[in-house]
N, C-alpha and C positions, 0 to 999 in steps of 0.2 A: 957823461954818458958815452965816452969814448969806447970804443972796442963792444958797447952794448946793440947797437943799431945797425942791421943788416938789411940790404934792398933785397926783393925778391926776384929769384931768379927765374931765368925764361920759363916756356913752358916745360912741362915734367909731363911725357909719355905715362898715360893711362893705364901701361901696362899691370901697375900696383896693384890695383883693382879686379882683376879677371886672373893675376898669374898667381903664382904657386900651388900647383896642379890642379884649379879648379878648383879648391878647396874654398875661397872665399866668396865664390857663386853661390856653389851649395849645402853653406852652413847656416841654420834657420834660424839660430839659438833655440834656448832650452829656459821656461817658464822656471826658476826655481825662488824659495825662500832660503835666505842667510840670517843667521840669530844677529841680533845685537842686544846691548843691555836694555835700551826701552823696547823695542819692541824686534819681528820678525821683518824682514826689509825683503819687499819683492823684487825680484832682476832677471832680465835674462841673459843667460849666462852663453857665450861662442866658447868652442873648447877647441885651443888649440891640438893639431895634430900628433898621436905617438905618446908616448910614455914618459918620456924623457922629464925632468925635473924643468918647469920653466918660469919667469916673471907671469904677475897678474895684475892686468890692467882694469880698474875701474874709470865707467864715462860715467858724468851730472851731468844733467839737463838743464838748459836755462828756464826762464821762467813761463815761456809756453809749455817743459816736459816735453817727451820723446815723439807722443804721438803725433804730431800734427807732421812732422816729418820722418815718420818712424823707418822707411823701407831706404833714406838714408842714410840713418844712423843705424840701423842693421849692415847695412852696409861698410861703414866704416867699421862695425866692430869685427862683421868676419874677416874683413882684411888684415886687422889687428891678429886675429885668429890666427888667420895664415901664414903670417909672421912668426908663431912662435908664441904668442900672448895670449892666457889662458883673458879674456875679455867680457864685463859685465856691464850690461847697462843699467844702472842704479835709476832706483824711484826709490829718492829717499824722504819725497811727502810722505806723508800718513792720511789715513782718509777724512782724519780729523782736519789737518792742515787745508785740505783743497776745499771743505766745506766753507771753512773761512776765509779761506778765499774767494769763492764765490762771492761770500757774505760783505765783501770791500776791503777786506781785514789784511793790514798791513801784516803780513804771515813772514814774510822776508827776514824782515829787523826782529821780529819778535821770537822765531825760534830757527835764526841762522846759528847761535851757537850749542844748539841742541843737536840741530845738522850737523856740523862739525866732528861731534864727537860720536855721532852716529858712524859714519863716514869713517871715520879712526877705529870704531869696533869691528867694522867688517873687512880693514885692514890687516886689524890685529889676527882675525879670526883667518883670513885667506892666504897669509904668512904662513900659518900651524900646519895649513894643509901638508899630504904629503907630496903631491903632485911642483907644489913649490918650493922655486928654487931659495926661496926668504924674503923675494923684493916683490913691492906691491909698488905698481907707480897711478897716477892720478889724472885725467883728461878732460877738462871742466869747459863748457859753456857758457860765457853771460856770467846769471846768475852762478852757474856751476861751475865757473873759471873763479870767482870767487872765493866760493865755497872751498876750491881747490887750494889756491893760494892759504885760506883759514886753515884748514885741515892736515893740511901738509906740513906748515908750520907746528901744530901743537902735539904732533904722535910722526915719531924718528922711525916706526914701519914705516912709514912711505918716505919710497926712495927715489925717487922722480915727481917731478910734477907739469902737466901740460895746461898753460893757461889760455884759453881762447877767447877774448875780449872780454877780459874780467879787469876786477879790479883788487886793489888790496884788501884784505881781509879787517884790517886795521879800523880801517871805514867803520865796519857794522861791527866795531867791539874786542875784535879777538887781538889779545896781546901775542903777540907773535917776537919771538926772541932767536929764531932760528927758520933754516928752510933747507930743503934739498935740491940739489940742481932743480932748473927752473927751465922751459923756455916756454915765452910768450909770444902771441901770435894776431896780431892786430889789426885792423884797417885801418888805411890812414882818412878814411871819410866817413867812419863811424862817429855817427852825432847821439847815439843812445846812450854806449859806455863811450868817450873821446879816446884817442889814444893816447892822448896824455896820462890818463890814471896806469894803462900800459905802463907806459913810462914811468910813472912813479914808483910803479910795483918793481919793474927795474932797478931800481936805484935802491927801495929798499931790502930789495936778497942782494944787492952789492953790497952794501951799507953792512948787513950780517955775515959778511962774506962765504957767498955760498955761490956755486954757478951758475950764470944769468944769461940767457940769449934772449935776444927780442927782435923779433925781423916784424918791419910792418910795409903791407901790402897795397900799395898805390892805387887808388878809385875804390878802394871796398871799404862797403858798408856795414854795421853788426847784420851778422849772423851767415856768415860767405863759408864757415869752417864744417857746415853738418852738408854741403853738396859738395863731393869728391869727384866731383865730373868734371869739374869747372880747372881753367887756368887755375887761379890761385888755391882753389879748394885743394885741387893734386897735389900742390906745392907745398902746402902744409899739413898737408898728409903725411907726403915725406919725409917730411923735415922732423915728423912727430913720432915717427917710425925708428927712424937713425936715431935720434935722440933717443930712445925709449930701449935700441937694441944696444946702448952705448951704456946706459945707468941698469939695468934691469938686467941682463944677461953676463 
């Protein structure tokens, strides 16, 4: 794991958050539906600023979904916005899906690789646009840092991928033979997902040789990556930024 393991650095000025012209205060997103082959996938969509040809960032939700903390992952997607990153926050359950879960139903294992290639069709589909520049990169939660790692892996449109306390895709089934730059984003006191599976996921886009960062964040627990207010939250903000304006753009 040499050269894989970076400590996190001091604090990172908030500025991220409120600057480039205001634009990521007040962009609301926008309710749309995107085709895919099983079905119509609802998102709401930040649209970066201007004309210009730019990358498209898709967020997954972990296994709570967006809303229990929605007005910070809106948040983080306008910021994305602002950037330059036409930004979608995926709900890539089906209403089918959440029923059974309600119902106790292991929904996860059961139609993660249906997910997957959901996930890859609306890659495939936000590629064609004209507005983009061809690269679609990936920014997964949890469960969705997963999902990310899966997805990313089986469809070479996505060109980036951002893992936030996931783990390898490998787990729940998907043969993974390839990845595109990678960075992971971990706590080092997450007892939900450990950061070891981090670290495995590491090893395995090494292992396929493909670019891998992995910085893990000292005293945090899952789920520190969806409040961008916080020390660390800023910091992997950043760090999710640069990286995304380095593969994408």
């Amino acid at each position: 794991m040499n050269g894989l393991l970076k400590a996190a650095a001091a604090t990172v000025a908030l500025f991220l958050l409120t600057a480039s012209g205001g634009h990521a205060a007040d962009n609301a997103g926008e309710k749309v539906l995107l085709p895919a082959k099983e079905r119509q996938v609802q998102v709401t969509f930040f649209r970066a600023p201007g004309t210009a040809q730019r990358g498209s960032v898709m967020m997954l939700h972990g296994a709570g979904g967006f809303e229990r903390q929605i007005k910070k992952y809106d948040l983080y997607a306008a910021t994305l916005a602002s950037e330059g990153f036409d930004t979608y926050l995926v709900n890539y359950r089906s209403d089918s899906d959440m029923k059974a879960l309600m119902a106790g139903q292991n929904v996860f294992e059961a139609r993660f690789g249906d997910w997957a290639k959901l996930v890859d069709d609306l890659a495939d589909y936000l590629k064609a646009q004209k507005t983009s520049n061809g690269k679609v990169g990936l920014i997964g939660f949890s469960d969705g840092g997963t999902l990310t790692s899966a997805a990313s892996a089986l469809d070479k449109n996505v060109a980036a991928a951002v893992v936030y306390y996931g783990m390898d895709g490998a787990n729940v089934g998907i043969e993974e033979k390839r990845f595109p730059p990678m960075l992971i984003l971990h706590g080092d006191a997450d007892q939900t997902i450990p950061w070891s599976q981090g670290e495995a996921l590491a090893q395995h886009v090494q292992a396929l040789h493909a670019h891998v960062e992995l910085v893990l964040f000292p005293g945090e627990k899952h789920g520190f990556g969806a409040d961008t207010t916080t020390k660390h939250g800023a910091d992997a903000l950043k760090r999710a930024i640069e990286f995304l304006h380095q593969q994408l753009k």
